[in-house]
N, C-alpha and C positions, 0 to 999 in steps of 0.2 A: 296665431297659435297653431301647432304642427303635433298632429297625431299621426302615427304608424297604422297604417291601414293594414292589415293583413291581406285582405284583396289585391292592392296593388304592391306589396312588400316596399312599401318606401315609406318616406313621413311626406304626412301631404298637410296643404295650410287648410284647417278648420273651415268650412262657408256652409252658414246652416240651410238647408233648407225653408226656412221662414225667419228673416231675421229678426234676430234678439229673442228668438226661442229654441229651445234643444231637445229636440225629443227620443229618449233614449231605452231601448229595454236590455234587462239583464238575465240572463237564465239562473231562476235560484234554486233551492236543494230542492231535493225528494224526501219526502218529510218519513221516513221508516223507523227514526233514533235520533240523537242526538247529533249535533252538525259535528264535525270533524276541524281541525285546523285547516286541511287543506279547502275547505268550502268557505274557512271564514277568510283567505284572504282576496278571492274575487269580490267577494262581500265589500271589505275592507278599501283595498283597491279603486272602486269603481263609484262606492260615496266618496272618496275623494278628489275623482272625476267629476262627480257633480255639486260637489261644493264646491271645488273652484271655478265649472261654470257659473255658478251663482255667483261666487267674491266678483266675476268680471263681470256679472251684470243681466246674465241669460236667466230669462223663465225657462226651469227643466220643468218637463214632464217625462217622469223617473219610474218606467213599469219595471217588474220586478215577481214572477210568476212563485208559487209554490206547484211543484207537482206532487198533484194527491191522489195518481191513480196508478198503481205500477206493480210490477210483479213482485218488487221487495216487499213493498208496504202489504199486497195480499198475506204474502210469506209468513211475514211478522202476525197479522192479522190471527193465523189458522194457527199459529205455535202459541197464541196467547188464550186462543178461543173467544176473541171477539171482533167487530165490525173492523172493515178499513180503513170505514170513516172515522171510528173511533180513534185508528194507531194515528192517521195525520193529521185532526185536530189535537189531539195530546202533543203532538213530536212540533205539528208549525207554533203548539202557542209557546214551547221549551225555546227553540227556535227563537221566537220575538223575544224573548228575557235574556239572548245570548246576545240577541243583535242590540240590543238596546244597551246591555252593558259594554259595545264595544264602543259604543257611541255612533254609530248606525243611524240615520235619519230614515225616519218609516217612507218608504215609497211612497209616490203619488198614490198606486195602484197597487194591489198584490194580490194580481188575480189567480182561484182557484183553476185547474184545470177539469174537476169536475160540474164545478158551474159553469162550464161555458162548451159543453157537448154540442149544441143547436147548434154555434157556429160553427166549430168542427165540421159535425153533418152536412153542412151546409157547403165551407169549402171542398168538403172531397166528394160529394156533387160536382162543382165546380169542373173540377181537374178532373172529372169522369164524361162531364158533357166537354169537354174541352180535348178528351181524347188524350189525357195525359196519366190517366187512372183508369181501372178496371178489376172488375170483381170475377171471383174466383170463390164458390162452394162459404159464400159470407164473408171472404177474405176481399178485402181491397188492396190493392197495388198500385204503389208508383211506377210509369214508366220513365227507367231512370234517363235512358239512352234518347229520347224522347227531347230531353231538355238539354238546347245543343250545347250549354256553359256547363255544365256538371263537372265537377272538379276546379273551376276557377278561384274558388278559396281555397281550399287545399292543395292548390298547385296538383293534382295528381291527374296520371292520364286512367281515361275510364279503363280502358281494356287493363290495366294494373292491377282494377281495383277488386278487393272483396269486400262485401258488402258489412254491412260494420253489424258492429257485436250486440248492438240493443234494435234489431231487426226486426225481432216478437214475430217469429214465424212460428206456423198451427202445424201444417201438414208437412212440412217438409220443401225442400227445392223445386220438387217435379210440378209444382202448382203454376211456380211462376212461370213469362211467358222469357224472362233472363235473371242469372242466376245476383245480378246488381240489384234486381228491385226491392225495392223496400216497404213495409204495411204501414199502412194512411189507416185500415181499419179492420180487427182483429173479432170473432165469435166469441162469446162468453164459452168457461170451461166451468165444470161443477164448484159452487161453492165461490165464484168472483161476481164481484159486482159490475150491473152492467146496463146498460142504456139503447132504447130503439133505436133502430135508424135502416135503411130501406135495406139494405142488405143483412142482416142479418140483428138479432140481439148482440150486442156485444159492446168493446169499448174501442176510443181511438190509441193508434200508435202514436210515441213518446213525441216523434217530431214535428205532428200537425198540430197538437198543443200550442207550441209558440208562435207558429205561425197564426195561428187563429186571434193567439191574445193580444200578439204584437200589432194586428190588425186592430182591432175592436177597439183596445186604450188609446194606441199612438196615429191610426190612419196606415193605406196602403205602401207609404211610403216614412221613412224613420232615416235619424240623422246617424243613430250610431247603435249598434248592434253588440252586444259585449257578454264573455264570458272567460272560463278557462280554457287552456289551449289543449285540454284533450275533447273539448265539446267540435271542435274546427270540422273532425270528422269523424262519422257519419252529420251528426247532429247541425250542425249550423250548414254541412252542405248542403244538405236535405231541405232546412231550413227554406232554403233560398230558392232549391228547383222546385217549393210546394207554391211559395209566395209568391214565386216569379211568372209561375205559369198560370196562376188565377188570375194575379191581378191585372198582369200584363205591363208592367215594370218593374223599374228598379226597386228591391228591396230595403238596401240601407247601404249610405253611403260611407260609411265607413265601421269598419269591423275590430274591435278590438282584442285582446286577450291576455292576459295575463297565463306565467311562465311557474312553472311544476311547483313543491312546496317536499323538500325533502330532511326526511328526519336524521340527525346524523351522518349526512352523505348516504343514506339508501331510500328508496321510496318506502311512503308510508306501509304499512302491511298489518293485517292485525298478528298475520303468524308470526311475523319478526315481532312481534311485542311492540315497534313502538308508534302503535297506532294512539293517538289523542283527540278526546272531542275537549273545546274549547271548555266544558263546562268545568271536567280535569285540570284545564290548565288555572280555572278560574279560583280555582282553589289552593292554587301556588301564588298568584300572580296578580294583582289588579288586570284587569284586560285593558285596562288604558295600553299598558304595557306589550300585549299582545299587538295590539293594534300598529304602536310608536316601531316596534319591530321590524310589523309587513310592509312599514311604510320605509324602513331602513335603505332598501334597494329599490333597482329600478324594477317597476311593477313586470316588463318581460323578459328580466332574469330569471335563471331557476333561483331557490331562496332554500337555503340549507338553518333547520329550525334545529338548536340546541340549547341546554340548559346555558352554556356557558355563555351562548348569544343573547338569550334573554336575559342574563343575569347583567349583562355589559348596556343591553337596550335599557332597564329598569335604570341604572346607572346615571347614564345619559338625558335618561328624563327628567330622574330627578333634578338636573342640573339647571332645565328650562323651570320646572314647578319651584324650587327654591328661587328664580330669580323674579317671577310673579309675584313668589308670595312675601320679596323682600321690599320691593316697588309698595305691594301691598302695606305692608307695613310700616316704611316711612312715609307715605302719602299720608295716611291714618293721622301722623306723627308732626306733620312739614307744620313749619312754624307762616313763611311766608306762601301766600295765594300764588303771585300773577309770574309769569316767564320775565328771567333776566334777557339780555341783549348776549349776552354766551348759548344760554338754555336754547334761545330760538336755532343759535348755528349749530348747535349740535343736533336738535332734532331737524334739523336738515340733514344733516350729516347722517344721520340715522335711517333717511330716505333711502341711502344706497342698498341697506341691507333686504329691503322690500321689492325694491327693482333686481336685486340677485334672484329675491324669490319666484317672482313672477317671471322672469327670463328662464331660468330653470324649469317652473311649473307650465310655459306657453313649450315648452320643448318635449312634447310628448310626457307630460306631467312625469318629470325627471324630479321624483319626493326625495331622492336619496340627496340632492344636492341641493334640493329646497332646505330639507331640514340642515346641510350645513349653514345654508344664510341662515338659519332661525338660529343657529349656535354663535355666529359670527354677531345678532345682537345682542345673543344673553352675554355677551362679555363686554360689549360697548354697555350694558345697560350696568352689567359689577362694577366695570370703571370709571363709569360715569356718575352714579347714582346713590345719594350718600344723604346723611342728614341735614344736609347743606342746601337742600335743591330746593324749589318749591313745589306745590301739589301740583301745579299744572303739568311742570315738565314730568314729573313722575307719572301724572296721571296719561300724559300723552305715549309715553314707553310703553305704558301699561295695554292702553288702545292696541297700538301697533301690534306689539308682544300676542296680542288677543288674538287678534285679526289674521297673524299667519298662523298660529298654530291652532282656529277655528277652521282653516282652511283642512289642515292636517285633520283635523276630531278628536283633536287634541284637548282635553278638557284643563284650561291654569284656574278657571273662573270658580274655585272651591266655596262653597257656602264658609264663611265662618263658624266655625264650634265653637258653643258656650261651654265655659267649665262650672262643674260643679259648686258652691261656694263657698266648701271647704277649702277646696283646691287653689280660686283664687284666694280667700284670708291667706293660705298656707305661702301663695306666691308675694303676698305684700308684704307678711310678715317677715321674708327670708330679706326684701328690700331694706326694710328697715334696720334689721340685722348688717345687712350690707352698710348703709351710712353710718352709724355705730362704730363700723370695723370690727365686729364681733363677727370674724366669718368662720370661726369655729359653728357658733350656729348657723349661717347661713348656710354652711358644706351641708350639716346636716339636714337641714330641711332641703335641700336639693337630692340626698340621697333619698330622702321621706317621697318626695314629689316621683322620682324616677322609680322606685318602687310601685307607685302609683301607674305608672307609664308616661308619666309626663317630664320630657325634659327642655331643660332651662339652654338659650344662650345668653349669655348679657354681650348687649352691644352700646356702644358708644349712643343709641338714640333709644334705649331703653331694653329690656329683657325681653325675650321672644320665647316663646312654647309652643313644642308641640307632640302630638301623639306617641310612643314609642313603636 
């Protein structure tokens, strides 16, 4: 298996750290509102990463942070006139009802970053006794210049650099001892919440957070480090010269990212209008469907989000979910049990379309061509797969069918709906109508049923229904 390291800009082959376990952390939102599309497809993305570490057989341990302490979520706080504990418990628990309908598997981990100040504290200690930090009127600083790799994720040369945009300075420039360092630990201002610590009351800066949690859940050392590719820099540089210089190695072997999310060919904005939180789109859209979308491309492309693309993704899907739920319904139906001596060659035959998948998926989890092998079996499974067969072979499509697009989160596994029992008498009786040959009534109760929302197909292995 071959991931695209950002660190070393190549794909390099997978070798965990501990084998047959993966241990991986992800930077998640800032809980101020409602998630956005562009946050849900790191989201999206990166359980797909560790679901199919799982399909091949890895124990993940899958952290996965909320940030609940920031100068937005204050913002919001004081425009509402209450706590800001209040605004990120309301916004993370909104948050899990998004993640959950996109089909999101909950973290091993989803630690808070206000519950875990002590280790904070603790590390910028650290990197103060270590001469890598120092205080300033309650201010803490990194010295950046200090840590000789600085810039080796982001490729960039230090003397280039200005110091990035969520820096959370107090006083100004003239504090620091260079104009690149960045604050490990900030003073309370009137009105924010805030926690001891030997330098002053106050709280920590944005980028010690991850390093502290990514410590505490995963160990000083992590197989795979992942977010979006605007976190590269400052954030996951930082990241790296806080962890590197505490612990005194490597931080994580390989870095991941995922590639912009643009509405219409322009970046999101809320002043261009066409700014979306996921919860918006969920109200156009099944989020299955959102999901089948991000997974459309390859996760470090940029990914251009429009109606007419998600109307084409929904499309598409429906084409896997109708051939599940047709499986489903002649197996229900199949007269004989066991595999003929054809049946077994074709489910051989139907081997290959799993090995395209996994070939695709070991290639820097390339979803956009996996899901063409998933589309390459929904048409062996149309062609194949008929009143004729028996349960087994159907049921074994069925498995298969499961299996990659479980990989995806992709949900085929639908509970069956009962119908009301008007509904079904109204469906028997239109049958009966049908042997008759009276399909003057039959049309009718088919128009009755569809006014209902229920419509009819008749097929050669019985009448199929479903929702409108």
């Amino acid at each position: 298996m071959k991931i695209y390291n950002t660190l070393s800009k190549r794909k390099e082959e997978f070798v965990p750290l501990e084998e047959g376990k993966v241990k991986m952390y992800v930077c998640g939102p800032t809980v101020y509102n409602f998630i956005h599309i562009g946050n849900a497809r790191p989201m999206i993305v990166f359980d797909t990463v560790r679901r199919y570490f799982e399909y091949k057989g890895y124990d993940v341990n899958f952290v996965s942070n909320f940030t609940d302490v920031d100068d937005k979520i204050i913002r919001k706080a004081i425009d509402e006139g209450v706590t800001a504990d209040e605004i990120s418990k309301r916004y993370i628990a909104e948050c899990k009802k998004d993640m959950d309908a996109m089909n999101i598997k909950p973290a091993t981990k989803n630690p808070l970053a206000t519950e875990e100040i002590c280790g904070m504290v603790d590390m910028i200690q650290t990197l103060i006794d270590k001469g890598y930090a120092y205080e300033k009127n309650g201010t803490v600083y990194y010295r950046t210049r200090k840590f000789k790799d600085y810039g080796k994720l982001s490729h960039k040369n230090l003397d280039d650099l200005r110091s990035g945009e969520r820096t959370l300075l107090v006083t100004g420039e003239d504090e620091k001892e260079d104009p690149l360092d960045f604050v490990l630990w900030k003073p309370k201002k009137e009105g924010e919440p805030a926690w001891e610590s030997p330098w002053s009351e106050g709280r920590p800066g944005w980028h010690i957070e991850c390093s502290e949690m990514s410590k505490k859940y995963l160990g000083e050392q992590i197989d795979i480090h992942a977010g979006g590719e605007d976190l590269i820099f400052p954030h996951h540089e930082n990241e790296i010269a806080q962890s590197e210089a505490a612990n005194g190695k490597e931080f994580a072997k390989y870095w991941m990212h995922n590639g912009f999310l643009n509405i219409d060919n322009r970046k999101m904005s809320k002043s261009l209008g066409n700014f979306f939180t996921v919860r918006e789109i969920s109200e156009k859209y099944d989020l299955q469907v959102l999901r089948f979308f991000m997974l459309s491309a390859h996760y470090r492309s940029p990914l251009n989000f429009s109606a007419e693309l998600m109307e084409s993704a929904k499309t598409s899907l429906e084409r896997i979910l109708t051939a599940a739920e047709n499986l489903r319904f002649l197996s229900k139906n199949a007269g004989n049990e066991t595999l003929t001596d054809e049946e077994r060659d074709l489910l051989d035959k139907s081997e290959e379309y799993v090995q395209g998948f996994e070939k695709s998926m070991d290639d820097d989890f390339n979803t956009a061509d996996a899901i063409a092998s998933v589309f390459d079996l929904v048409k062996f499974i149309n062609t194949t797969a008929d009143g004729s067969r028996s349960r087994e072979y159907l049921d074994s499509l069925y498995k298969t069918l499961f299996r990659l697009t479980d990989v995806l989160g992709i949900i085929i596994d639908k509970k069956e709906e009962i119908l009301d029992e008007d509904i079904e008498a109204l469906i028997e009786k239109r049958q009966a109508a049908r042997k008759e040959k009276n399909f003057a009534l039959a049309d009718q109760i088919r128009d009755e049923l569809l006014a209902k929302g229920i419509i009819l197909e008749d097929t050669r292995e019985g009448v199929k229904w479903k929702k409108a």
